[in-house]
GUROGU-161769 format. One record per residue: residue in three letters; x, y, z of N, C-alpha, C in turn. Coordinates in steps of 0.2 Angstrom, whole numbers, plus 5000, padded with zeros to 4 digits. Layout:
GUROGU-161769
ALAXYZXYZXYZ ...
This chain:
GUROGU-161769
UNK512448344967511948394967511848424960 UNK511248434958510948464952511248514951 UNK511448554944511148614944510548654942 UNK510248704945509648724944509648814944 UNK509048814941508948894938508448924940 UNK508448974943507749024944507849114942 UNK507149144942507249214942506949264948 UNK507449304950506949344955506849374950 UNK506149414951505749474950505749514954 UNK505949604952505949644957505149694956 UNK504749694959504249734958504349784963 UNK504049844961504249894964503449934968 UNK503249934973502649964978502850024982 UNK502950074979503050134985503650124985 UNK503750134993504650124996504950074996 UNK504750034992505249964993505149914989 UNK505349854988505249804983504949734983 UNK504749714981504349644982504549594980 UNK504949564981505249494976504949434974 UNK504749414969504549364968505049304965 UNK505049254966505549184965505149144959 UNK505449124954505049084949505649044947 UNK505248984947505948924947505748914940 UNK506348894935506348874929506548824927 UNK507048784933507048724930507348694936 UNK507248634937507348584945507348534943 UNK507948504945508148444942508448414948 UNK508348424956508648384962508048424968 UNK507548394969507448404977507748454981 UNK508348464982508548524986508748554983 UNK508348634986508548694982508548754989 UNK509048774987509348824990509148914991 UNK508848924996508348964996508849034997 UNK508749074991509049134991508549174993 UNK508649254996508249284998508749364993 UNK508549384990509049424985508649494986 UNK508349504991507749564990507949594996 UNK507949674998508149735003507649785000 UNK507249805008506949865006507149925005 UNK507149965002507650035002507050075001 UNK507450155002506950205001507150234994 UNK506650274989506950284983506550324982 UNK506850364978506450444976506550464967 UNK506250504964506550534959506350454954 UNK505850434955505450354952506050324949 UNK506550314952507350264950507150194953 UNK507250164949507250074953508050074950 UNK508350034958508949984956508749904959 UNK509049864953508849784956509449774959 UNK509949794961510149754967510849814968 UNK511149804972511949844974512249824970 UNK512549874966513149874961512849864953 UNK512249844952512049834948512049854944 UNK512049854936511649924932511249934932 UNK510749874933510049884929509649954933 UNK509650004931509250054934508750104928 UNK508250114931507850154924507350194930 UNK507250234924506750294926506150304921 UNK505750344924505050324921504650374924 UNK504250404918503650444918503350444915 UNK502650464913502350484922502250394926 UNK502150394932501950334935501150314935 UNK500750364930499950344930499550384924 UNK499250374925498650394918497950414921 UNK497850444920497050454927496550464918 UNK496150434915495950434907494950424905 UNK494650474904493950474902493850454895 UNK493850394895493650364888493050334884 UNK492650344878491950314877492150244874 UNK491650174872491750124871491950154863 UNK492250104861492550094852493150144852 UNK493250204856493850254855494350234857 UNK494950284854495750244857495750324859 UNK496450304862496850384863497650354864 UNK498050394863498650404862499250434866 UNK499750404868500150484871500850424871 UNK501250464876501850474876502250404885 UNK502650394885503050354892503950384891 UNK503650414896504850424895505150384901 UNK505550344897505950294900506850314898 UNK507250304905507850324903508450264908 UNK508750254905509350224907509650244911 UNK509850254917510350294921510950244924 UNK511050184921511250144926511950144920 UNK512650114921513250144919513450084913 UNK512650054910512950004904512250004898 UNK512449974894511649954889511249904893 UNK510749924893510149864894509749864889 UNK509449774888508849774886508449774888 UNK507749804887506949824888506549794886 UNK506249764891505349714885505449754890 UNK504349754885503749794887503349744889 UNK503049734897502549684897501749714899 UNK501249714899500649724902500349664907 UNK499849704911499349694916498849714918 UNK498449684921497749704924498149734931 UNK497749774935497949784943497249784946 UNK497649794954496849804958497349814964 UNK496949854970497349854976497049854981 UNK497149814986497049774990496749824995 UNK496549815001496249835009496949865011 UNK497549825011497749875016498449915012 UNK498249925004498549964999499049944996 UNK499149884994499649834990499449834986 UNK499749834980499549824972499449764970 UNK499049724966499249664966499049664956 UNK499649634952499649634946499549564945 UNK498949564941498749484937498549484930 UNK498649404926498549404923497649394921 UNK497349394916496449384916496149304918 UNK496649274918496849194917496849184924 UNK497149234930497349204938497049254942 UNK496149254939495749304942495249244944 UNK495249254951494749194952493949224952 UNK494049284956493349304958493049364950 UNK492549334949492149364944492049424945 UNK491749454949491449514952492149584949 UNK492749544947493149584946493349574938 UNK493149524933493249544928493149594923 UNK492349614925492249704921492649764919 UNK493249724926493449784925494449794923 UNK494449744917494949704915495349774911 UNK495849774907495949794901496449754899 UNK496249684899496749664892496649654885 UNK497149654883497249674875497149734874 UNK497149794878496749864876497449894873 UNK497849874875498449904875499049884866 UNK499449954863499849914862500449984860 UNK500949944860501449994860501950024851 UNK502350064850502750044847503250034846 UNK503450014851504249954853503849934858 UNK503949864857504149834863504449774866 UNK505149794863506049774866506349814861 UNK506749854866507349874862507949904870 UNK508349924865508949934870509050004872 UNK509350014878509450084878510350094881 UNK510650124879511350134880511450174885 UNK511950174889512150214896511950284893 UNK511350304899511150374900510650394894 UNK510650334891509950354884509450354888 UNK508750374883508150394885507650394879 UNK507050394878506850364873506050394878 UNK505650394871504950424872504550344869 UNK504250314872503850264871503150264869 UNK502950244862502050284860501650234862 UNK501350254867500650204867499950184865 UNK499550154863499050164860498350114865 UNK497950164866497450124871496550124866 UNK496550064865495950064861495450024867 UNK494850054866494250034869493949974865 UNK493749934867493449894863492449924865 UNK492149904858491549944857491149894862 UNK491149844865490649804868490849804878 UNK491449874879491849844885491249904889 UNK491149854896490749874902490949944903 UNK490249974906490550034906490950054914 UNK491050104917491350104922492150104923 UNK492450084925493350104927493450024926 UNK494150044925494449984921495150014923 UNK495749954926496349984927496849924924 UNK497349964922498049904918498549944921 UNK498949904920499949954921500249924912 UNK500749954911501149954906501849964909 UNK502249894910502849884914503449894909 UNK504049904910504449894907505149854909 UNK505249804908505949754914506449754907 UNK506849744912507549754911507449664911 UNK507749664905508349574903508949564905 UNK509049514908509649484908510049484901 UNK510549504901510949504895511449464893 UNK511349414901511849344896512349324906 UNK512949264905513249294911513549314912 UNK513849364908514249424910513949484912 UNK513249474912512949534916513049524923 UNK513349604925513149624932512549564937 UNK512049574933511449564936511349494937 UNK511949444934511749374935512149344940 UNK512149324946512649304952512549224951 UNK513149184949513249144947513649094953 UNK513549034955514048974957514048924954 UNK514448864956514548814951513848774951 UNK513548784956513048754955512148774955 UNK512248844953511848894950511848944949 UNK511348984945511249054943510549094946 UNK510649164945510149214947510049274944 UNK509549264940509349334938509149374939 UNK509349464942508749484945508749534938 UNK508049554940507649594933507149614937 UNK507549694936506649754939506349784933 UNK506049784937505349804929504949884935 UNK504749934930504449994930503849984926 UNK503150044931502850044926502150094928 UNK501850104923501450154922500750134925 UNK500350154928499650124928499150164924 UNK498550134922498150174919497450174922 UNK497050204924496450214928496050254925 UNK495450194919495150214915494450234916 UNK493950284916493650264915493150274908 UNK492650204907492450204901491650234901 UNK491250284897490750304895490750354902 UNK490150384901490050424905489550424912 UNK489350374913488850324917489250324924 UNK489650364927489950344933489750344939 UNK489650304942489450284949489950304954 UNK490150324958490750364963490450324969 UNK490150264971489950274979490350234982 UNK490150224989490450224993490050194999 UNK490350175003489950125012490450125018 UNK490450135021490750105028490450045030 UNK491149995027491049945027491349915033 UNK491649945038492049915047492249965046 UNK492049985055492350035059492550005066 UNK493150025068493549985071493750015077 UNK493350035083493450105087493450055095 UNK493950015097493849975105493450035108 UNK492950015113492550035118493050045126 UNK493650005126493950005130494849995130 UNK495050035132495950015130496450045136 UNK496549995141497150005146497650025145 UNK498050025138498550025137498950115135 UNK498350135136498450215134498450235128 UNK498450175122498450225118497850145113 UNK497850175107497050135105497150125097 UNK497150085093497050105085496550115083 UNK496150165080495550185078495650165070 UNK495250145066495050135058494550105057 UNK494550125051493850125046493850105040 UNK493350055037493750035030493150055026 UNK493350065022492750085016492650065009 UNK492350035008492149995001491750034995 UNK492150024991491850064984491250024981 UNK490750034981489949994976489850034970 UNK490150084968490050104963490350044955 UNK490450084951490750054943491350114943 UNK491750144946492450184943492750184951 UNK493350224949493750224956493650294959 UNK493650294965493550364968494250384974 UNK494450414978494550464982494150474987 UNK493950454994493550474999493850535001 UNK493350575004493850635008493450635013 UNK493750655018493450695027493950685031 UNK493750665037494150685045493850625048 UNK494150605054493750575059494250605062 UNK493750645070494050695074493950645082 UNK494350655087494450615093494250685098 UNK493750685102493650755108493750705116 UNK494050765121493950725127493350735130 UNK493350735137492750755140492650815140 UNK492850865137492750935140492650955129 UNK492750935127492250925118493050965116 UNK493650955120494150995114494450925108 UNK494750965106495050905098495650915101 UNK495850815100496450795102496850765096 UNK496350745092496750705088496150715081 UNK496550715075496150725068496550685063 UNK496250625058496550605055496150615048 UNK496550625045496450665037496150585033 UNK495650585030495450545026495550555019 UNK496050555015496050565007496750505005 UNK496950534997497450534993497650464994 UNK496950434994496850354993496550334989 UNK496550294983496150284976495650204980 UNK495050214978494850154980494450114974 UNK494650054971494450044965493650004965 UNK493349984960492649974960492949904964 UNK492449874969492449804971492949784977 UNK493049854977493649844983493649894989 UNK494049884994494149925001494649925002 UNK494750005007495250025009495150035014 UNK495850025020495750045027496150105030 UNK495750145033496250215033496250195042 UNK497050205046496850195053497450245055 UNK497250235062497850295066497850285073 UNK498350295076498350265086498150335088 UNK497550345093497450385097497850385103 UNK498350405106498750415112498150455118 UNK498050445121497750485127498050525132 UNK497850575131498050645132497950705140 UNK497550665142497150685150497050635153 UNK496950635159496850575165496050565165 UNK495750595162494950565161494850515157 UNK495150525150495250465146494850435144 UNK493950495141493650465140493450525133 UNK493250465128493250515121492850505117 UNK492550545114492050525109492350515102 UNK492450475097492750485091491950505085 UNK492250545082491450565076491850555069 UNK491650545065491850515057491350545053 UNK491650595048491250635042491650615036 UNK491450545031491850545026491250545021 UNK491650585014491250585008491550525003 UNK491050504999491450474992491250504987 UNK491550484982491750504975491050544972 UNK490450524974489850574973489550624977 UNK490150614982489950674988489450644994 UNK489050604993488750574998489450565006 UNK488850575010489350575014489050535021 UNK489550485025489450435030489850465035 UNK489250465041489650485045489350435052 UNK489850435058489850385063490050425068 UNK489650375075490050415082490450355087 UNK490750365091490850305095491250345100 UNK491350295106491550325112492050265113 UNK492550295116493150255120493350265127 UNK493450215131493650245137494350225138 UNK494950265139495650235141495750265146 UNK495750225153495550245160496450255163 UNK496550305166497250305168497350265174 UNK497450195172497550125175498350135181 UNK498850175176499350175179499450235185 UNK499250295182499150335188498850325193 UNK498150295194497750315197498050245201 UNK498550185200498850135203499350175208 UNK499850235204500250265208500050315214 UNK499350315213499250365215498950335223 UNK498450275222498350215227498950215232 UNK499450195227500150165232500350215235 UNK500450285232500650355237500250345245 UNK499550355242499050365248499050305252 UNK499150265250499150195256499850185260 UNK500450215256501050235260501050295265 UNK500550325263500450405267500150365274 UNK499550335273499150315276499650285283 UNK499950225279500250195282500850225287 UNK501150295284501650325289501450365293 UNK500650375292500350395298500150405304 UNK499750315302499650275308500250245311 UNK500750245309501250235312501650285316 UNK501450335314501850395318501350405324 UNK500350405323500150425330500250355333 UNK500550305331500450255337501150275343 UNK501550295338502250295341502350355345 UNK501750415342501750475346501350465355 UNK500650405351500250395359500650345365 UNK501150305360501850265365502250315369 UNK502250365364502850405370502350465374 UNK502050465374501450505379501150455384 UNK501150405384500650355390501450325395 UNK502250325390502550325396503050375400 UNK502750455397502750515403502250515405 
């Protein structure tokens, strides 16, 4: 058998990791499927690429919220720290981003953008830095200068990039390289910044209810109610409202908060939540008041019905057993009276 070389990549989403596998070099049909990724929860923006590892870094801020005119640049600051118990080395990589319906990030190149409708809203090349590699020694920290220039011909509207920073393999006597005779592994997390621009002042904030998701009917006593909503505008917005759940008598049983969700130009997001059914009547009205970013605001009504299938079943089986021990006690009553 060959020897053969790949890398994972640890991208980081929220609580947990993403691993991508990128093969480098194949030299035999069989290859041996490592799976080198575990979801963990992580706080205080620290990524570790694996147990025991060094490679760990810290990073701030994790976004840029930025009102910029076409031709302007602006300037500021990234602080990035070493926390892990050796030197690492640090490339600075860039990206476009976007994020998907059910709120995954997804970083690409301008090159692996298929759908047009999303190029406007690109920033490559806007970016550049002044380092981008160098090392940081156990427990250093370093202030990173970035420089974001508009180009004078760029659409106007939001525009979103990241500024990542991954850690390198530093040879095979790093931690980070898990080696056998007949391969190697490098894992490399990378950290990073987002940047949510937007360009002139032309901003469109709108918004649609694009799917509302409310069954008409659910036996199972409880139901998922969602709603997805598509941004039409040119920048990114925030929706905000409620969609409230009443039973038959018009009290509130359920309210689910509509916010502290970015929705970008061309894209949708789904917010949902399971109604549980709370009375034996089990019949509801759900109402939806959402705004978007210009304050217009969509609102929707619908009804559910979640019929108490299981009581009103126990409640048959009581009665038809009562029933049952009834007629059986007058018949046994009218037996013993017809033979005194």
């Amino acid at each position: 058998m060959k020897i053969f070389n790949f890398i994972i990549f640890l991208n980081i989403k929220n609580s947990g990791i993403i691993c991508k596998i990128k093969n480098t070099k194949i030299e035999n049909s069989v290859l041996i499927a490592v799976t080198f990724c575990a979801v963990f929860m992580f706080s205080n923006k620290l990524v570790r690429a694996a147990e025991g590892s060094p490679i760990a870094l810290r990073i701030s801020p994790l976004s840029y919220d930025l009102e910029i005119n076409p031709g302007e640049e602006k300037s500021g600051k990234i602080y990035i720290e070493n926390t892990s118990d050796a030197d690492i080395e640090v490339q600075a990589e860039f990206s476009n981003f976007f994020v998907d319906t059910g709120g995954d990030y997804i970083f690409t190149d301008e090159k692996e953008i298929g759908n047009e409708n999303l190029k406007p809203y690109l920033m490559s090349g806007w970016f550049s830095l002044n380092e981008n590699n160098f090392t940081l020694g156990k427990g250093e920290n370093k202030l990173v200068d970035y420089k974001l220039k508009v180009p004078g011909d760029a659409s106007l509207g939001g525009h979103y990039g990241v500024i990542f920073f991954r850690t390198a393999c530093q040879g095979s006597n790093d931690k980070a390289v898990v080696s056998t005779d007949k391969s190697s592994v490098c894992v490399s997390g990378r950290v990073g910044t987002l940047f949510l621009v937007q360009v002139g002042g032309n901003a469109a904030r709108k918004g649609i209810l694009k799917k509302i998701d409310v069954p008409k009917l659910s036996l199972s006593g409880r139901a998922n109610l969602s709603v997805e909503i598509e941004n039409t505008g040119n920048t990114h917005f925030r929706p905000e409202g409620q969609i409230v759940a009443t039973n038959l008598f018009g009290q509130e049983i359920s309210k689910m908060e509509i916010k502290d969700k970015t929705i970008l130009p061309t894209m949708s997001r789904k917010f949902s939540e399971d109604l549980t059914r709370e009375d034996l009547f089990g019949f509801y009205k759900i109402q939806g008041s959402i705004r978007d970013g210009d304050g217009n605001e969509m609102k929707f009504s619908r009804y559910i019905f979640m019929p108490p299938w299981k009581e009103t079943l126990a409640a048959v089986l009581i009665v038809g057993v009562l029933v049952w021990f009834l007629k059986k006690f007058r018949i046994s009553a009218r037996g013993g009276s017809a033979s005194g």
